[in-house]
C-alpha positions as CSV (number, residue, x, y, z in Angstrom):
1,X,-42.0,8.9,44.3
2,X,-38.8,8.3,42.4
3,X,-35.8,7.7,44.2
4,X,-32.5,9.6,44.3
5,X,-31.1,6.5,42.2
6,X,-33.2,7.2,39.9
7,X,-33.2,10.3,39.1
8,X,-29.4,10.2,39.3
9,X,-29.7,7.4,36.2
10,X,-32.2,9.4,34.4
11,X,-29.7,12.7,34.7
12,X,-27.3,11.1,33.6
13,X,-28.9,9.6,30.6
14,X,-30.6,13.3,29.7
15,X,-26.4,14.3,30.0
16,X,-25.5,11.6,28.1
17,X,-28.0,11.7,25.2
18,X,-28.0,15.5,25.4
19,X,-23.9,15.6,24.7
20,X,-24.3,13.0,21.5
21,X,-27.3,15.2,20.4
22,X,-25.2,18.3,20.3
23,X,-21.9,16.7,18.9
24,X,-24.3,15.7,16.0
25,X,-25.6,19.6,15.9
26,X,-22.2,21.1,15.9
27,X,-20.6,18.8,13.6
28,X,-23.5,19.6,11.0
29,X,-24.0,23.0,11.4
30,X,-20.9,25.3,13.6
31,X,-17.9,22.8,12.9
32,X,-15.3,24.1,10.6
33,X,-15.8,21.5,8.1
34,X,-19.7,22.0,7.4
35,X,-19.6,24.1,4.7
36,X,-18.0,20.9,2.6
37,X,-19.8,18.5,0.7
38,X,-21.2,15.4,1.6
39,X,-23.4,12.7,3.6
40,X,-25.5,14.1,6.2
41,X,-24.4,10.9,8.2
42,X,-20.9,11.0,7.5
43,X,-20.7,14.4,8.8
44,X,-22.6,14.1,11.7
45,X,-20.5,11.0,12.8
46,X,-17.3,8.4,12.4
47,X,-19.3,5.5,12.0
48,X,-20.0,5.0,8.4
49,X,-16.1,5.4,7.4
50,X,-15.6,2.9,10.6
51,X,-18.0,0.8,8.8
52,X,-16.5,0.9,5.5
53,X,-12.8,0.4,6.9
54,X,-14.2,-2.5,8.6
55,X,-15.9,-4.3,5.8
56,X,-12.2,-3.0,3.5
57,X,-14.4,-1.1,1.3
58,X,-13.1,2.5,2.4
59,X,-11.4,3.8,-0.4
60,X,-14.4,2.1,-3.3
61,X,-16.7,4.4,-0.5
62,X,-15.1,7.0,-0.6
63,X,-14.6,6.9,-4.6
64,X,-18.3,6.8,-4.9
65,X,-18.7,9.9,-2.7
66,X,-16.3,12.0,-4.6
67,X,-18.6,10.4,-7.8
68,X,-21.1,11.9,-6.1
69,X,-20.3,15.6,-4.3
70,X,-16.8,15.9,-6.3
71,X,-13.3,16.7,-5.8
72,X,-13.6,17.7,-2.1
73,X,-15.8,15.4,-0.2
74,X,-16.0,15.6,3.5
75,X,-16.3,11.8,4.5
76,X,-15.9,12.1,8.6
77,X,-17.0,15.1,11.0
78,X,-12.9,16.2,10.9
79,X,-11.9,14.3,7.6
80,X,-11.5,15.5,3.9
81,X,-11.1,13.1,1.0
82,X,-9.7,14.8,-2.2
83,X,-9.1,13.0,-6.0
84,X,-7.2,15.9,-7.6
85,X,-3.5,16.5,-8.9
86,X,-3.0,19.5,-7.1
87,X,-4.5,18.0,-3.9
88,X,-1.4,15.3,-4.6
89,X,1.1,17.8,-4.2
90,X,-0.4,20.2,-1.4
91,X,-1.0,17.4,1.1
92,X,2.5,15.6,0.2
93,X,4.7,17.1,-1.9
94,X,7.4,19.8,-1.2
95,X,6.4,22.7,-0.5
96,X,8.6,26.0,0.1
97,X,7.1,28.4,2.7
98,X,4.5,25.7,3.8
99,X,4.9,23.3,6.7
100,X,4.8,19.8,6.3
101,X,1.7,18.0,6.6
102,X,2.4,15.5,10.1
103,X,0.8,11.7,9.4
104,X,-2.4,12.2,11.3
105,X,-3.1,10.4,14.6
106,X,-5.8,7.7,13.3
107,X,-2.7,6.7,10.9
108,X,-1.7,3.2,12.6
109,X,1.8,2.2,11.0
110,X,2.3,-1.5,10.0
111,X,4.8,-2.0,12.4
112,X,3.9,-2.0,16.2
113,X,5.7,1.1,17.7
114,X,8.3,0.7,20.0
115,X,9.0,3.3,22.9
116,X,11.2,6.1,21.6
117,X,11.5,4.5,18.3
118,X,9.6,5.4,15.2
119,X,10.0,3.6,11.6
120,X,10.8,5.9,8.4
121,X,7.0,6.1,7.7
122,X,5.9,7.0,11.0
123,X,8.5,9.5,12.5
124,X,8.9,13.8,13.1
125,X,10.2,15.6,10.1
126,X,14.0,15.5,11.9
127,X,14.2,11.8,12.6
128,X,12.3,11.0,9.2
129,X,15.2,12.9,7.5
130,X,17.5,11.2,9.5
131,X,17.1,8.0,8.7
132,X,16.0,8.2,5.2
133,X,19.6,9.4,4.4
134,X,21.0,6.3,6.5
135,X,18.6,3.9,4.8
136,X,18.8,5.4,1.2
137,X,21.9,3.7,0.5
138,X,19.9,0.4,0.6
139,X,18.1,1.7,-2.2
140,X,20.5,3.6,-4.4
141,X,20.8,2.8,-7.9
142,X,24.0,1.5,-7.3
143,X,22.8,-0.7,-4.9
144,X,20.0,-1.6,-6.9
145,X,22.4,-3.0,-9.5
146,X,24.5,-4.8,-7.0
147,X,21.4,-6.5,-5.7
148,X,19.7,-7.4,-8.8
149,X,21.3,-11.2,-8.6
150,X,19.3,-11.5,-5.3
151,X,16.3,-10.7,-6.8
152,X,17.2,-12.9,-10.1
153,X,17.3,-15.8,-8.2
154,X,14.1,-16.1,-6.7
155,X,12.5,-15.1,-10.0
156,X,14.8,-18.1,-11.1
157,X,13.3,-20.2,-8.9
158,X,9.9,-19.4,-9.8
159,X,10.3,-20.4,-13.2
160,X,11.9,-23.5,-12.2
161,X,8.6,-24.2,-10.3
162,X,6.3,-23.4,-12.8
163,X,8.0,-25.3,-15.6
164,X,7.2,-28.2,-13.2
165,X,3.4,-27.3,-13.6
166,X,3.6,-26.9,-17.6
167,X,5.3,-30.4,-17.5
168,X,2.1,-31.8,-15.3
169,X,-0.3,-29.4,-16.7
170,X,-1.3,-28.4,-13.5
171,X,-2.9,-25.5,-12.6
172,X,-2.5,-23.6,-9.8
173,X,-3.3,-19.9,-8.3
174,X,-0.4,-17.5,-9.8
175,X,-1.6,-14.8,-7.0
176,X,0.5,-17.7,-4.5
177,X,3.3,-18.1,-6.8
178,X,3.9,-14.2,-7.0
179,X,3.4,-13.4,-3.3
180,X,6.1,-16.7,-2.6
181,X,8.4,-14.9,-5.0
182,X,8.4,-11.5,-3.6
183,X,8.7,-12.7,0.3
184,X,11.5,-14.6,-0.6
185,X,13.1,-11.3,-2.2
186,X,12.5,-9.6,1.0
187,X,13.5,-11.8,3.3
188,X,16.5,-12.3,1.7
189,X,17.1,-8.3,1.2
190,X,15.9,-7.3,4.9
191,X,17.2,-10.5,6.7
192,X,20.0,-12.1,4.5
193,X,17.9,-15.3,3.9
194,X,14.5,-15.9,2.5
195,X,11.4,-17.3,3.8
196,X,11.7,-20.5,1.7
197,X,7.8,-20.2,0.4
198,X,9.2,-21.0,-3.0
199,X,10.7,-24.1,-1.8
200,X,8.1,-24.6,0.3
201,X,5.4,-24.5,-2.3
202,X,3.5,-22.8,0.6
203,X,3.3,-20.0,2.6
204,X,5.5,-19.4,5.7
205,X,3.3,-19.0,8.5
206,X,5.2,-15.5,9.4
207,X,3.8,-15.0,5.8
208,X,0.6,-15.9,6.7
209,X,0.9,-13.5,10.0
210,X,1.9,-10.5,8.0
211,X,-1.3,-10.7,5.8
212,X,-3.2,-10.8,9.5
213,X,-1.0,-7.8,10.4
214,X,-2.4,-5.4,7.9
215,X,-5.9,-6.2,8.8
216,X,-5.4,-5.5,12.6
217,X,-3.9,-2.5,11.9
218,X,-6.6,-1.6,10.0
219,X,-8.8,-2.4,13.4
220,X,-6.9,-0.3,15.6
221,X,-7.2,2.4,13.3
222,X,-11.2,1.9,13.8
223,X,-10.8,2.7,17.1
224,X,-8.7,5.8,16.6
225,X,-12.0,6.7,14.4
226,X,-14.2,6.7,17.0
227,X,-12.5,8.2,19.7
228,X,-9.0,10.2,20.0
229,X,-5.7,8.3,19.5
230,X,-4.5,7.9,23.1
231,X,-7.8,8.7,25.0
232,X,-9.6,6.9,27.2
233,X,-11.9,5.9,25.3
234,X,-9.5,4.5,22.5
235,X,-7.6,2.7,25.1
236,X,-10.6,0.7,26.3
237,X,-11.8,0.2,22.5
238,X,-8.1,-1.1,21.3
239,X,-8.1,-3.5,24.4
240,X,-11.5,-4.9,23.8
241,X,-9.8,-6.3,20.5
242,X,-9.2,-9.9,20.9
243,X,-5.9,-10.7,22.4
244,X,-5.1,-12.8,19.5
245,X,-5.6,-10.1,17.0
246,X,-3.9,-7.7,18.9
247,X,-0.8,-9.4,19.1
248,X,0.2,-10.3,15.7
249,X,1.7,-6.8,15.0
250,X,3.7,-8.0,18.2
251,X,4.7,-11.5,16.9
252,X,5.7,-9.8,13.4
253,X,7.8,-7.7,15.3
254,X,9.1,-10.6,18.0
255,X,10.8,-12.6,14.8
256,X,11.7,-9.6,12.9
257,X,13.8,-8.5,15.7
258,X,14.9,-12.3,16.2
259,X,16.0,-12.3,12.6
260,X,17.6,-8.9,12.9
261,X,20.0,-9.2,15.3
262,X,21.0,-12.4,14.1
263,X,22.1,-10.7,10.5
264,X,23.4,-8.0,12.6
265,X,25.4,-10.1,14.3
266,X,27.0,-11.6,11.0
267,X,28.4,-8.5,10.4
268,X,31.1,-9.7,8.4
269,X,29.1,-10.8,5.6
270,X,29.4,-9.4,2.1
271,X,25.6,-10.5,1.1
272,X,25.2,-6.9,-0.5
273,X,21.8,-7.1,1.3
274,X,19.8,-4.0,3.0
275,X,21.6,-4.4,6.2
276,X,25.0,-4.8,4.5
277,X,24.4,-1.2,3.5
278,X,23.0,0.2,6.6
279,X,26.0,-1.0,8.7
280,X,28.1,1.2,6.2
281,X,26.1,4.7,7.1
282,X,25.2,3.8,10.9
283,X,27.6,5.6,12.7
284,X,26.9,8.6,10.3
285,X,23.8,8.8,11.0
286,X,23.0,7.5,14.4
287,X,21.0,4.7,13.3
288,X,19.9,3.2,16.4
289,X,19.5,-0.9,16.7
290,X,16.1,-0.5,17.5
291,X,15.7,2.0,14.2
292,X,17.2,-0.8,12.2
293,X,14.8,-3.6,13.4
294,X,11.7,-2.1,13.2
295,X,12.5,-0.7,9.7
296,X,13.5,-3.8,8.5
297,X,10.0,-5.0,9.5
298,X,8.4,-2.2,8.1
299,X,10.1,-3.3,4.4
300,X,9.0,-7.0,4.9
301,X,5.4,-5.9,5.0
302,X,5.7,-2.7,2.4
303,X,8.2,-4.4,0.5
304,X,6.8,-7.7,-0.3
305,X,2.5,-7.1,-0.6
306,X,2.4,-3.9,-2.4
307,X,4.8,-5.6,-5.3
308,X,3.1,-9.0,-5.5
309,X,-0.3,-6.8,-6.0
310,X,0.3,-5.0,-9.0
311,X,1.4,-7.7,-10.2
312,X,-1.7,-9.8,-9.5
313,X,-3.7,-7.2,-10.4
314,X,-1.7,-6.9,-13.8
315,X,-1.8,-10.1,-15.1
316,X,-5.3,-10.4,-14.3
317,X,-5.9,-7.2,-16.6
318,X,-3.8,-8.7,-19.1
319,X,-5.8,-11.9,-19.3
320,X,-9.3,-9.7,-19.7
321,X,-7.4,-7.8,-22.8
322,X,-5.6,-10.8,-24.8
323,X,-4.9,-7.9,-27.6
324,X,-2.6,-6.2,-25.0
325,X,-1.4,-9.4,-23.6
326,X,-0.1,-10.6,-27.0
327,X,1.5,-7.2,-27.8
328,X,3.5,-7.2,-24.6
329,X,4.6,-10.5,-25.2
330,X,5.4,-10.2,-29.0
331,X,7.5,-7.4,-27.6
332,X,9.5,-9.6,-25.2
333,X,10.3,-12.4,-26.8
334,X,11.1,-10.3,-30.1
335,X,13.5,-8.5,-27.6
336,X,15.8,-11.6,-26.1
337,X,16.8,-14.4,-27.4
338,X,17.1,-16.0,-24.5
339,X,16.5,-16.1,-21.0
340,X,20.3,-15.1,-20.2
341,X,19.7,-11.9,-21.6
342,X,16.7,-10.8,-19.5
343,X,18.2,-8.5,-17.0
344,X,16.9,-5.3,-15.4
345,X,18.8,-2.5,-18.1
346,X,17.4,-4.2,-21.0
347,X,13.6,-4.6,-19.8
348,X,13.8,-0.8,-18.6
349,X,13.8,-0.5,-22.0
350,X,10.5,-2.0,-23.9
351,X,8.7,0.7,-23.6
352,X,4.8,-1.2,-23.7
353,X,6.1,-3.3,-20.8
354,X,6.7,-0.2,-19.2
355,X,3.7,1.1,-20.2
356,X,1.5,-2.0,-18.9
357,X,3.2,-1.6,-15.5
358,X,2.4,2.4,-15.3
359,X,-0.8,1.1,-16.6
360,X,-1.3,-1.6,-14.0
361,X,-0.3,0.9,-10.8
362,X,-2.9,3.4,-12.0
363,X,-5.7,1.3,-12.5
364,X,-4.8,-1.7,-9.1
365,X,-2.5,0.9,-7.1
366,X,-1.3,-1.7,-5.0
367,X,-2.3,1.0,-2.0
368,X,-5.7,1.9,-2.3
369,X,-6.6,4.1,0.8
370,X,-5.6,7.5,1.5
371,X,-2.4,8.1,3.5
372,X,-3.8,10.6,6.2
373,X,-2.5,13.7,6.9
374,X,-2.8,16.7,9.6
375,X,-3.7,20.2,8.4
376,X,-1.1,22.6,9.9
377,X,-2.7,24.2,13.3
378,X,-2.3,28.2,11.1
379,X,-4.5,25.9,8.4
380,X,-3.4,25.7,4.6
381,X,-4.7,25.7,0.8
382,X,-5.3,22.4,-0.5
383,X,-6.8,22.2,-4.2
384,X,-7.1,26.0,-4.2
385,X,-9.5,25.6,-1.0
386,X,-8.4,27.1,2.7
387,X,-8.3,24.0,5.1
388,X,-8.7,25.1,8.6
389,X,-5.8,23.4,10.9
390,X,-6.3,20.5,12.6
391,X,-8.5,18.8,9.4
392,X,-7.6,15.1,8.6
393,X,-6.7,15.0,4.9
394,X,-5.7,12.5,1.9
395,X,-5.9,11.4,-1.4
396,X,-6.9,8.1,-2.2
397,X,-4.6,6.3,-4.7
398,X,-7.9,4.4,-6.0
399,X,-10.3,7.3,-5.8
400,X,-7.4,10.1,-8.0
401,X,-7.0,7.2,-10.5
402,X,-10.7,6.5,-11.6
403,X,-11.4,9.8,-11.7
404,X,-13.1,11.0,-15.1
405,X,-11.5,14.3,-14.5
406,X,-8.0,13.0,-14.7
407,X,-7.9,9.9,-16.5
408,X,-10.1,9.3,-20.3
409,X,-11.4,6.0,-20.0
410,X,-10.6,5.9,-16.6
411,X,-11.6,1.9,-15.4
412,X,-10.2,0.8,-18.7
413,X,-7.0,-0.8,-18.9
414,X,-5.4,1.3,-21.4
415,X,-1.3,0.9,-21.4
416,X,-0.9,2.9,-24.8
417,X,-2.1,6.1,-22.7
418,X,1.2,6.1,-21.7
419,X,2.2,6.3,-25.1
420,X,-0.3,7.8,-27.1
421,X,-0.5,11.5,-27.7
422,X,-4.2,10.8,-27.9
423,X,-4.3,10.4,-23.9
424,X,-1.9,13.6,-23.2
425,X,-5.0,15.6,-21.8
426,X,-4.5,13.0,-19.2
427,X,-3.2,14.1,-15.8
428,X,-0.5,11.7,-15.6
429,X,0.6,12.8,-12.2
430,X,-3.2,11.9,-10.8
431,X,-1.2,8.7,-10.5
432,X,0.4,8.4,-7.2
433,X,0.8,4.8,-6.4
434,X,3.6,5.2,-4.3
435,X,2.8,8.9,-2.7
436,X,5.3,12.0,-3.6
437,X,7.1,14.0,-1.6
438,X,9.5,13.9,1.3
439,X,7.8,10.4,2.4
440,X,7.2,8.7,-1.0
441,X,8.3,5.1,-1.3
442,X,11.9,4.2,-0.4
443,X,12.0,1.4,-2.1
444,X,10.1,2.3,-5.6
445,X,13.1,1.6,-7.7
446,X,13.6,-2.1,-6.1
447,X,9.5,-2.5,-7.0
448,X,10.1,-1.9,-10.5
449,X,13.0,-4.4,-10.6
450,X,11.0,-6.7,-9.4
451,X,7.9,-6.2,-11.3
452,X,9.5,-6.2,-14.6
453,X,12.1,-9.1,-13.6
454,X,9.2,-11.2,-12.7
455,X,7.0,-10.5,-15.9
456,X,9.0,-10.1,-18.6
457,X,11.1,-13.8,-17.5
458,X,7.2,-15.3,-17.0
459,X,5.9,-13.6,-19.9
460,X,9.3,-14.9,-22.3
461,X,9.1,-18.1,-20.6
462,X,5.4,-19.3,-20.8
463,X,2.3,-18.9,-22.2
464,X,0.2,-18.0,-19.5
465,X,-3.6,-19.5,-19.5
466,X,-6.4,-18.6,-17.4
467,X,-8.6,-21.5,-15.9
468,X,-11.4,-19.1,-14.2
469,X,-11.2,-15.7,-16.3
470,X,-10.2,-14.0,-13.6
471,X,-13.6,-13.4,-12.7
472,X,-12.8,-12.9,-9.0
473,X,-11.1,-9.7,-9.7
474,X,-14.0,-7.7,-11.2
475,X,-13.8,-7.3,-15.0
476,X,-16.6,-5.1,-15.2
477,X,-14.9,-2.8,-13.1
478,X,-17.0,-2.2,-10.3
479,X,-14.7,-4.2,-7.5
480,X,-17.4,-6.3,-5.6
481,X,-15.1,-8.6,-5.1
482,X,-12.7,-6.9,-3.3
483,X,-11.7,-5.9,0.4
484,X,-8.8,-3.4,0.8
485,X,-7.4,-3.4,4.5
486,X,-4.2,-0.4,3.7
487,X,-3.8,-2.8,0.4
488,X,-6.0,-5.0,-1.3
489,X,-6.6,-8.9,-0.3
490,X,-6.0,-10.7,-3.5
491,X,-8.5,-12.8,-4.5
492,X,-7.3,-16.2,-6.5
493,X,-6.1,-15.8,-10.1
494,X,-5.8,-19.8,-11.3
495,X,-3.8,-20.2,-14.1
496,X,-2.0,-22.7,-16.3
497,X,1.5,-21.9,-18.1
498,X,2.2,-24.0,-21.6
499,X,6.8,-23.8,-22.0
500,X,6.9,-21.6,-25.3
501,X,8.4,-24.1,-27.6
502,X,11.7,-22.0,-29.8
């Protein structure tokens, strides 16, 4: 005779197995999202994009999906992937008579959030607004000019240190040397002084915490996956994260703060850095202290990672393409004649420079994944197809540009698309590498600077020699290689430079 223990465990585990059993029938058959294509499994459940995210293969996943069940796929029970231009501009861009898309509550920002504070990626519509007109001044085009001798002398120093390896004919991984360069340029911008990984020769170990940063963001947002952001549930999954991983977003926050205040309380200063110009609108705008700090660590982790991986990504393109590679640098060094004269105006522009880096954000967009968005609870069109409300939606950066549809050639480094009236079937604005709309990228304008700062004075400078092929990155396309946690992590790139002799 069974006990009433017993049969207590056993109803409960008939309730228990019962309730997944009929999640798994309504999210296949009577949820909202079943008529969409796609997996069996990723409908029925959250694990195989948890999976993916995990192992940083999410948006190459997903890409195969939409190779698979097309322009629509649905890739979670309550998520929708999309790889069209149109899907671009409905889930981002403005939109008259529509309401805005809200970031959706699996999104886990790269800053930890602060009570009654948001950063500019993360806030409401009204405070987003708010303090993008406070921080836009840092990123004006007048500022931009202002600030170009900040950026000029780390690229300075870079040179300085790689004309040490041509004189040693050393070799040496250039994806280091480009991530040094671009911390330094943000900690100097965001903080008033760099990080010192170029005279270092190393990485800062606040460097090396960012890098962990990303990645346990990328954990938490597992566990918003599986179970609702703020639930229970959630709760007990985020705190069953190690400790240790769980506190670096608090640790990159602890020194950014620390470093903060200390610019802010040089308020004097005249180093026409970010917070220079932010002191100048803050009373306009009721830009709180807190706002400031956790922005400023936002842009030490958006500004620094996404820049040095184009980058990487680039040269490693150009050194599987030497025909492109000598045509961009037959057109810089035919257009200086020397180094002096390299300044931002002028490499705006040579136009296959430009080209390679349009080129090299469409094929390595330095932000991969999909930037999640909520469906509006009335629901909205997206890609000419009704959404119901509450749907998690995006468009991967990586998924839009390798799609046949929008791109000829589409895994083939190809910089005279951009050129060409060969490649003008080609939906150009597939290409989103840093998002649209009323949240695109702040700080776009200061990326370029930096990107064609960096490789037209390298490119003028040296001729740049592979050691490995770059064979870590993939050059048959299919990215086995590589793990993308928000943004890629860089595999190495060894090179050796050789001083062009003039």
């Amino acid at each position: 005779m069974y006990s009433i223990s017993t049969i207590a465990s056993l109803l409960a585990l008939f309730v228990a197995v019962s309730s997944i059993v009929w999640r798994v029938v309504y999210n296949l058959y009577f949820h909202p999202l079943a008529k969409f294509p796609g997996p069996r499994l990723n409908a029925a459940s959250s694990l195989p994009g948890i999976f993916a995210l995990l192992k940083g293969r999410l948006p190459l996943e997903n890409k195969k999906l939409h190779d698979k069940y097309g322009s629509v796929v649905r890739v979670s029970p309550n998520e929708l992937a999309f790889n069209s231009v149109r899907a671009w501009e409905d889930i981002y861009g403005h939109r008259p008579g529509h309401t805005n898309m809200h970031k959706d509550p699996i999104h886990v920002g790269s800053v930890e959030a602060v009570q009654g504070v948001s950063t500019l990626t993360m806030s409401d519509d009204e405070n987003h607004a708010r303090q993008r007109r406070a921080l836009a001044h840092s990123f004006s085009q007048k500022a931009l000019l202002e600030q170009e001798y900040i950026v000029k002398r780390y690229v300075d120093q870079l040179i300085v240190n790689m004309k040490r390896m041509a004189d040693n004919d050393e070799a040496f991984n250039l994806v280091n040397f480009l991530n040094f360069t671009t911390f330094d340029i943000i900690g100097d911008l965001a903080f008033g002084e760099p990080f010192g990984c170029l005279d270092l020769g190393r990485f800062h170990e606040w460097v090396a915490l960012i890098y962990e940063t990303v990645k346990a963001g990328a954990i938490e947002q597992a566990t918003r996956r599986f179970a609702a952001a703020g639930s229970l549930t959630q709760r007990i999954l985020f705190n069953m994260i190690p400790a240790r991983v769980r506190g670096y977003r608090s640790e990159h926050l602890r020194r950014s703060r620390a470093k903060c205040l200390q610019r802010l309380e040089n308020g004097n200063s005249q180093h026409k850095d970010f917070i220079w110009y932010i002191l100048k609108q803050r009373e306009k705008h009721d830009l709180k202290q807190d706002e400031i700090i956790v922005n400023s660590a936002l842009f030490i982790v958006a500004g620094s990672e996404t820049t040095a991986n184009l980058l990487s990504g680039l040269f490693a393109r150009l050194i599987w393409n030497p025909d492109k590679y000598e045509k961009l640098v037959d057109e810089i060094r035919s257009s200086f004649k020397s180094e002096s004269e390299i300044v931002y105006e002028k490499l705006s522009k040579l136009t296959y420079l430009n080209a390679c880096i349009e080129e090299g954000l469409r094929i390595h967009p330095p932000v991969p994944t999909g930037l999640l968005r909520t469906v509006p609870k009335e629901g909205d069109t997206i890609d000419g197809q009704w959404i119901p409300g509450g749907t998690s939606v995006a468009v991967s950066g990586w998924a839009a540009s390798h799609n046949p549809v929008n791109f000829r050639d589409c895994d083939s480094f190809i910089p005279e698309r951009w050129l060409d009236k060969a490649y003008d079937t080609d939906y150009k604005k597939a290409a989103q590498p840093f998002s649209l709309g009323p949240r695109g990228c702040i700080g776009r304008h200061l990326s370029y600077m930096e990107m064609k700062l960096i490789a037209g004075r390298l490119l003028y400078t040296f001729d740049l020699v592979s050691t490995d092929g770059a064979w870590q990155w993939d050059p048959e396309g299919e990215m086995k290689n590589m793990r993308a946690f928000m943004t890629w992590e860089k595999p190495d790139l060894n090179a050796k430079v050789k001083l062009v002799q003039r």
